[in-house]
N, C-alpha and C positions, 0 to 999 in steps of 0.2 A: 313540578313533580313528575309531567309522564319524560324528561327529558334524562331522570335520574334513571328511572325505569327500563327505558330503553339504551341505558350505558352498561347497567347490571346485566340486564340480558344480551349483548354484547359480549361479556365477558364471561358468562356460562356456556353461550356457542361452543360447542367443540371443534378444534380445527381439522379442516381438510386432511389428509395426506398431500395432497398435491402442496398446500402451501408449507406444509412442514418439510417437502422435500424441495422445494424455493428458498427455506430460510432453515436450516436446521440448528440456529444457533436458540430458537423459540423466543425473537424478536419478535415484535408488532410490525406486521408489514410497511407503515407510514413512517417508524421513526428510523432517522437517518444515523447510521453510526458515524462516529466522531472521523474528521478529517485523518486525525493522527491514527487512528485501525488502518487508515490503505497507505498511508506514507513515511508509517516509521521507520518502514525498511529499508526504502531507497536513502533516505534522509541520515540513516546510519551508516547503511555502505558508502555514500557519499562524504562522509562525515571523515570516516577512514580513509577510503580516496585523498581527500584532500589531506591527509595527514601524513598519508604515507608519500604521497607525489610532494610534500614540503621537505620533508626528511630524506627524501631521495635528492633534492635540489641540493642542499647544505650541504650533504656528503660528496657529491660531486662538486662543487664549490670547493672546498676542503682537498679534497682529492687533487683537482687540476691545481689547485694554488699551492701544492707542497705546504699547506699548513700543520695538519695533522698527520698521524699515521694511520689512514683511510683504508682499507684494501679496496682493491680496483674494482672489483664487480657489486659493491655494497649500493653504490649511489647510482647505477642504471638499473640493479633489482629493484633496488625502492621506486624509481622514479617508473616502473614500466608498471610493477603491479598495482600502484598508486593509481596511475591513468586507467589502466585497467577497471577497479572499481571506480571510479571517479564517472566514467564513459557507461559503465556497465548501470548505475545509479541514476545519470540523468537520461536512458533510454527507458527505465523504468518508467517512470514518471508517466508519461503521456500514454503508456500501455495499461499502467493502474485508470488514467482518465478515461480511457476509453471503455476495459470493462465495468467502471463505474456505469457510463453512460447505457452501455451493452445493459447489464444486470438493471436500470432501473426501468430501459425500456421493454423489457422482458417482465420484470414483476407487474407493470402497468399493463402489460396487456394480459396475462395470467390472472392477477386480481382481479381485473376488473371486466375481462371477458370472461374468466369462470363463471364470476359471480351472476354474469350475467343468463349465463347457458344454466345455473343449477337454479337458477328463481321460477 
C-alpha cells in the first residue's frame, strides 16, 4: 500500500522549471524516446542519397554506352547530389550519437544534482 502512495504523490509533485526547460516536450525525465525520434532523418536523407546516386549511375551508364537519349549533365547531377546526401546522412549519424550521449549526461547530472541541492 505505502509503495502505491508514494507513486501518487509522485505524480502530484509539480515540476520544476528547470526540468521543464531540460525536457520541454513534458516527458518523464527516465523514459527514453524511441531510437526512430533521433534517426529518422539521417535514415531518409540517406535513403535518398542512395536513390538518387543509383539513378545517377544508370543515367551515366546509358549516357556513355549511346543506349538511350540521356542528356549529358543528368547522370553527374544525379550522381553528385546523391553523394551529397548520402555523405551528408552518414555524418549525421554519430553527431545525433554523440548529442544523445551529451543530452543524457546532462539530464543526469541536472536531475539528479538538483535534486539533490533542492532536498
Amino acid at each position: 500500500m505505502e509503495g502505491n502512495s508514494d507513486a501518487e504523490h509522485a505524480k502530484d509533485e509539480p515540476v520544476s522549471p528547470v526540468r521543464m526547460a531540460l525536457n520541454p516536450e513534458g516527458d518523464l525525465p527516465n523514459e527514453e524516446p524511441s531510437r526512430w525520434a533521433y534517426y529518422h532523418k539521417p535514415i531518409i536523407i540517406m535513403v535518398i542519397g542512395g536513390l538518387l546516386f543509383g539513378t545517377g549511375t544508370v543515367l551515366a551508364f546509358l549516357y556513355f554506352s549511346k543506349v538511350g537519349n540521356v542528356p549529358y549533365a543528368l547522370g553527374p547531377i544525379c550522381l553528385s547530389i546523391g553523394l551529397m546526401f548520402l555523405v551528408t546522412g552518414l555524418v549525421w549519424v554519430p553527431v545525433i550519437k554523440q548529442k544523445i550521449r551529451h543530452k543524457g549526461l546532462i539530464q543526469k547530472i541536472f536531475f539528479h544534482g538538483l535534486d539533490f541541492l533542492l532536498d
